[in-house]
KOLKE-301039 format. One record per residue (C-alpha): x, y, z; residue in one letter. Coordinates in steps of 0.5 Angstrom, whole numbers, plus 2048, in hexadecimal, padded with zeros to 3 digits. Layout:
pator c1 X c2 Y c3 Z resn A
...
***
This chain:
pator c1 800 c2 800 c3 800 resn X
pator c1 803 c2 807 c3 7FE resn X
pator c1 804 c2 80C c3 804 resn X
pator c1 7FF c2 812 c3 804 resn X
pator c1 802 c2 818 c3 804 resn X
pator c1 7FE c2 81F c3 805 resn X
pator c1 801 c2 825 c3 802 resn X
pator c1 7FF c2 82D c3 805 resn X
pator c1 802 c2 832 c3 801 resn X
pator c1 7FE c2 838 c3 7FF resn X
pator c1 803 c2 839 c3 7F8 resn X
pator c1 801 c2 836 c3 7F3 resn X
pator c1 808 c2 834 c3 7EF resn X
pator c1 80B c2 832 c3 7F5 resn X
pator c1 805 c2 82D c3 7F7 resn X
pator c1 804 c2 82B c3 7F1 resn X
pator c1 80B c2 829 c3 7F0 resn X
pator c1 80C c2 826 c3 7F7 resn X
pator c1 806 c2 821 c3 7F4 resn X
pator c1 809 c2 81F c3 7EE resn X
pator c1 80F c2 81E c3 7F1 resn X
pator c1 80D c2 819 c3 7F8 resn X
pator c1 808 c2 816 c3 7F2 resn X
pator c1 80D c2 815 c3 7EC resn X
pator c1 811 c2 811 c3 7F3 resn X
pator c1 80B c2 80D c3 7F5 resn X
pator c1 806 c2 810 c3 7FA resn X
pator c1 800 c2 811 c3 7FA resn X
pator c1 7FE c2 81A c3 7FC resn X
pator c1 7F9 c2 81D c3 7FE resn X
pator c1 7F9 c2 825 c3 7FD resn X
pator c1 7F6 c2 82B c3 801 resn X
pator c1 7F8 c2 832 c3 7FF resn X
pator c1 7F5 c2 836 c3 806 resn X
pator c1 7F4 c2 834 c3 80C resn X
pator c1 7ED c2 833 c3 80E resn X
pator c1 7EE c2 82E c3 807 resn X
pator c1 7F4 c2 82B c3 80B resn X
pator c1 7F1 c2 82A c3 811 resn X
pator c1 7EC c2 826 c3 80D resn X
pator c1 7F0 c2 822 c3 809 resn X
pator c1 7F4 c2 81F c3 810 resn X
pator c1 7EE c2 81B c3 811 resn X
pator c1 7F0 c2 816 c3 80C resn X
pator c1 7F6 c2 813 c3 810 resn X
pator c1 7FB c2 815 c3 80C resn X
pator c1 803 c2 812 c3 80E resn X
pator c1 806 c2 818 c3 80D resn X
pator c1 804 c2 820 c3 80C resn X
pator c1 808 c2 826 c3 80A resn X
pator c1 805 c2 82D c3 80C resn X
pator c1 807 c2 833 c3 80A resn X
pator c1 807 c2 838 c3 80F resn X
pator c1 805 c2 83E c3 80D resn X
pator c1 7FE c2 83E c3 80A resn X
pator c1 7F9 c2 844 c3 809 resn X
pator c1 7F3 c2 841 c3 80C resn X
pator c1 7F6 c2 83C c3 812 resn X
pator c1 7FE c2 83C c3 813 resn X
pator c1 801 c2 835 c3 813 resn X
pator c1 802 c2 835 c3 81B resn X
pator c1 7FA c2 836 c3 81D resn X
pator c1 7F9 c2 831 c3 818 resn X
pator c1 7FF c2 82C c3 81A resn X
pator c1 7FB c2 82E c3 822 resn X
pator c1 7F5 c2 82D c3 820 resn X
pator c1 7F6 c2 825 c3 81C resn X
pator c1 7FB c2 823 c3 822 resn X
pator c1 7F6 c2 820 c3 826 resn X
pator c1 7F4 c2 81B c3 820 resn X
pator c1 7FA c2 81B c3 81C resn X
pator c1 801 c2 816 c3 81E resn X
pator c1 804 c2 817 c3 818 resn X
pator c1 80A c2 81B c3 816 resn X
pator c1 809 c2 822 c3 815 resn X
pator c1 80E c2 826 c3 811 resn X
pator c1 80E c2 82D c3 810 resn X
pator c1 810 c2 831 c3 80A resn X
pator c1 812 c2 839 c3 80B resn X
pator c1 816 c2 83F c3 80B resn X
pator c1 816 c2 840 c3 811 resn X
pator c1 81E c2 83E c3 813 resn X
pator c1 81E c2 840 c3 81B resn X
pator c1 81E c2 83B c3 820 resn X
pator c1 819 c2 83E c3 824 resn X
pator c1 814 c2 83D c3 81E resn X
pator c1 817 c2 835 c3 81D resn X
pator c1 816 c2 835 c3 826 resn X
pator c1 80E c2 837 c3 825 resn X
pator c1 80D c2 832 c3 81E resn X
pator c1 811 c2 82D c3 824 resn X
pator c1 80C c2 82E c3 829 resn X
pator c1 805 c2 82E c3 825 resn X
pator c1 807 c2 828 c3 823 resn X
pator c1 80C c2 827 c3 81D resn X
pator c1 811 c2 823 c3 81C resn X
pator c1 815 c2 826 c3 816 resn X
pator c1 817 c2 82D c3 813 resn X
pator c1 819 c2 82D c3 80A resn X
pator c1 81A c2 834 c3 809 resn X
pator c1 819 c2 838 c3 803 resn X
pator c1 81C c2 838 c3 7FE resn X
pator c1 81E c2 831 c3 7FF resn X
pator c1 820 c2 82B c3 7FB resn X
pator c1 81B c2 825 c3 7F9 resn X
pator c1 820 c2 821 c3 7FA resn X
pator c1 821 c2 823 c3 800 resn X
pator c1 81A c2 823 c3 802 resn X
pator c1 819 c2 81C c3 7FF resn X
pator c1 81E c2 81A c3 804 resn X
pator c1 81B c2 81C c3 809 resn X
pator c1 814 c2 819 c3 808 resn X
pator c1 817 c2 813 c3 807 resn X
pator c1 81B c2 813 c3 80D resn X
pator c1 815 c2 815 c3 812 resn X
pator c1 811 c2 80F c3 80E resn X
pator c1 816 c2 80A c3 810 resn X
pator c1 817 c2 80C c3 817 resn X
pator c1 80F c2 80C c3 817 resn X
pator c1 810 c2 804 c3 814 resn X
pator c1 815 c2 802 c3 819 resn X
pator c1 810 c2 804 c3 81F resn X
pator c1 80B c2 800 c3 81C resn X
pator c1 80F c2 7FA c3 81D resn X
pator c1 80F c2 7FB c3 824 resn X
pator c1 80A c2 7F6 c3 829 resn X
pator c1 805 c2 7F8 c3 82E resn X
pator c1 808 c2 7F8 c3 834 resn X
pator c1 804 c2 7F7 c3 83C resn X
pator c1 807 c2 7FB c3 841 resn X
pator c1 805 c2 7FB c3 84A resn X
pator c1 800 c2 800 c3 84C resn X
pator c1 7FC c2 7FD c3 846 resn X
pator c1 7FF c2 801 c3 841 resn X
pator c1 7FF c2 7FE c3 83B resn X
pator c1 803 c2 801 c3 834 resn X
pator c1 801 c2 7FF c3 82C resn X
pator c1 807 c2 802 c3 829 resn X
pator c1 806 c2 800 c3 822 resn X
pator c1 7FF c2 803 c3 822 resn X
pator c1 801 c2 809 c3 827 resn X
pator c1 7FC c2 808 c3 82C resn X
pator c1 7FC c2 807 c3 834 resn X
pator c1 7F9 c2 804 c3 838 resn X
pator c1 7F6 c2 804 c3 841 resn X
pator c1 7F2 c2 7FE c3 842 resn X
pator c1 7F0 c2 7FE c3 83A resn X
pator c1 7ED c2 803 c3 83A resn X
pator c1 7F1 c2 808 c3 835 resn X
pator c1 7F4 c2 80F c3 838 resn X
pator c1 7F5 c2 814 c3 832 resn X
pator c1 7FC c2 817 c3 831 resn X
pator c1 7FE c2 81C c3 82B resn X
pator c1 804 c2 81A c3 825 resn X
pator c1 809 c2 81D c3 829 resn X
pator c1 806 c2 81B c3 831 resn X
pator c1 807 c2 814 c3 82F resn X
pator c1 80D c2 814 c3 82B resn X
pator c1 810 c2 815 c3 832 resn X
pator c1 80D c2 811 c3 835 resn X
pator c1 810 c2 80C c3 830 resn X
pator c1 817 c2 80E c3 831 resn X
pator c1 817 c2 80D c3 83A resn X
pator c1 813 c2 807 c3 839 resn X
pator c1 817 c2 804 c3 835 resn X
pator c1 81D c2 806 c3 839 resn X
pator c1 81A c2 804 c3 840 resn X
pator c1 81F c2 808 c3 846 resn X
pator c1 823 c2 80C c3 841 resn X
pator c1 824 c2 813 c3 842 resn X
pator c1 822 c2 817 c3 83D resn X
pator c1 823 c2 81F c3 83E resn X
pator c1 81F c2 824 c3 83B resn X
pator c1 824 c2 825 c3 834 resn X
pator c1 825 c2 81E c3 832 resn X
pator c1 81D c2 81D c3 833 resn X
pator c1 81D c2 824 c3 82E resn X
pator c1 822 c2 820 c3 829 resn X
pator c1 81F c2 81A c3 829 resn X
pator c1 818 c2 81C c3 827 resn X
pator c1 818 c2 821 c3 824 resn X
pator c1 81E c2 820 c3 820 resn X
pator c1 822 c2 827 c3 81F resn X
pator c1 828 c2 827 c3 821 resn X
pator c1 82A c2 82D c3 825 resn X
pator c1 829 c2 82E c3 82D resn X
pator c1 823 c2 82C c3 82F resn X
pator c1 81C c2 830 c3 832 resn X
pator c1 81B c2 82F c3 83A resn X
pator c1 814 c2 832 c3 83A resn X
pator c1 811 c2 82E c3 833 resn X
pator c1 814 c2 827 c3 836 resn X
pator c1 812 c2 828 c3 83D resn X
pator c1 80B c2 82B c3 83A resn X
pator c1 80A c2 825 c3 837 resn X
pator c1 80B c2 821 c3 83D resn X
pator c1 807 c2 824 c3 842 resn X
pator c1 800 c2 823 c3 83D resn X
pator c1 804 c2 81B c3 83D resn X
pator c1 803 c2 81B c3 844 resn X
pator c1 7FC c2 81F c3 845 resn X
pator c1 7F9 c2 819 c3 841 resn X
pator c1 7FC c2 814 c3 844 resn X
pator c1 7FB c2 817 c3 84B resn X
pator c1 7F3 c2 816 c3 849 resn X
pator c1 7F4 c2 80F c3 849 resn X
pator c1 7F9 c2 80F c3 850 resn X
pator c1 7FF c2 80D c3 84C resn X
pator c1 802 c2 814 c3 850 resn X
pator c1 809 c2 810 c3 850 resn X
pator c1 80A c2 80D c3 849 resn X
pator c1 810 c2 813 c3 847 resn X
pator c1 813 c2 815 c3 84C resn X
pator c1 818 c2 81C c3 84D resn X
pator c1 81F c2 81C c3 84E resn X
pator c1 820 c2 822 c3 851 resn X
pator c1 825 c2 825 c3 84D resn X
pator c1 827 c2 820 c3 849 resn X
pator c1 820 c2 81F c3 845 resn X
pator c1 81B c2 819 c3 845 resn X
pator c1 81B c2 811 c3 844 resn X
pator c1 815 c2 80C c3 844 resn X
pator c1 812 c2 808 c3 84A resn X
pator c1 80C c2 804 c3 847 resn X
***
């Protein structure tokens, strides 16, 4: 089956070429040129989704915002923008990825086929059953209390994974930035530590208080 692909743009030439090139390399796309249009056209599950940031009607990052609850697959954002204040905003409404603009398709193709096989290798992985009846599906990204099913976020689950695949490893706040988001600069204390409180205010609903516990000034390790 071919991997679905949503490209936003509201340039023409620029969605029309991505098009061409991601179908002439066998995916299947689907494209939007607004942001109520791509906030549409994520409900129909694509694998990945590269969004452009600066649209008339719905900018990239409101949409990326309003999709992440329902959305777990990659999203990249193509821009201008070049700040690492506007990469750490992208980061924390829910990217995963930044191509600038102008950019090379080659570069973009890469980077499409990169996220698509990290998101395959963790298809791979098995449910696992933690204590405190926690339970983990991580090839359909999905946690469990006592079978009943907690919501989290692309990027809440995502550091779920990284700690409960690592169980009493200590990971600061940095090396979490680093291995989810990807971007290889010093990382955000306050997206990481954001991330982590929703984490524990939805598992405290459940009496899992203690599941990821703090190191003070070192960083955080998972006890489930």
């Amino acid at each position: 089956m071919k991997e679905k692909i949503l490209i936003v743009d509201d340039e023409e030439d620029i969605l029309s070429m991505i098009k061409d090139y991601l179908e002439i390399n066998d995916y299947e796309v689907i494209t939007a040129s607004c942001g109520k249009e791509a906030i549409k056209r994520s409900e129909n599950n694509p694998d990945l989704i590269l969004l452009d940031i600066n649209m008339n009607d719905i900018d990239g990052l409101e949409v990326c915002k309003r999709i992440r609850d329902f959305v777990s697959c990659p999203i990249i954002f193509l821009t201008a923008r070049v700040q690492d204040s506007d990469k750490i905003k992208g980061f924390g409404a829910g990217g995963d990825d930044y191509i600038v603009k102008p950019f090379s398709i080659d570069e973009l193709g890469a980077r499409v086929f990169a996220h698509l096989r990290r998101e395959r290798r963790k298809q791979n992985i098995s449910k696992v059953k933690f204590e405190k009846g926690l339970t983990i599906n991580y090839s359909e990204r999905k946690v469990y209390f006592n079978d009943e099913f907690i919501s989290f976020a692309k990027k809440e689950f995502d550091i779920i994974e990284l700690l409960s695949q690592n169980p009493g490893q200590i990971y600061d706040k940095e090396l979490i930035y680093e291995r989810i988001w990807g971007f290889d600069s010093e990382g955000d204390s306050s997206v990481v530590a954001e991330h982590i409180r929703r984490i524990r205010f939805k598992l405290n609903c459940f009496d899992l208080k203690e599941v990821i516990e703090t190191v003070w000034g070192v960083g955080y390790k998972w006890n489930g």
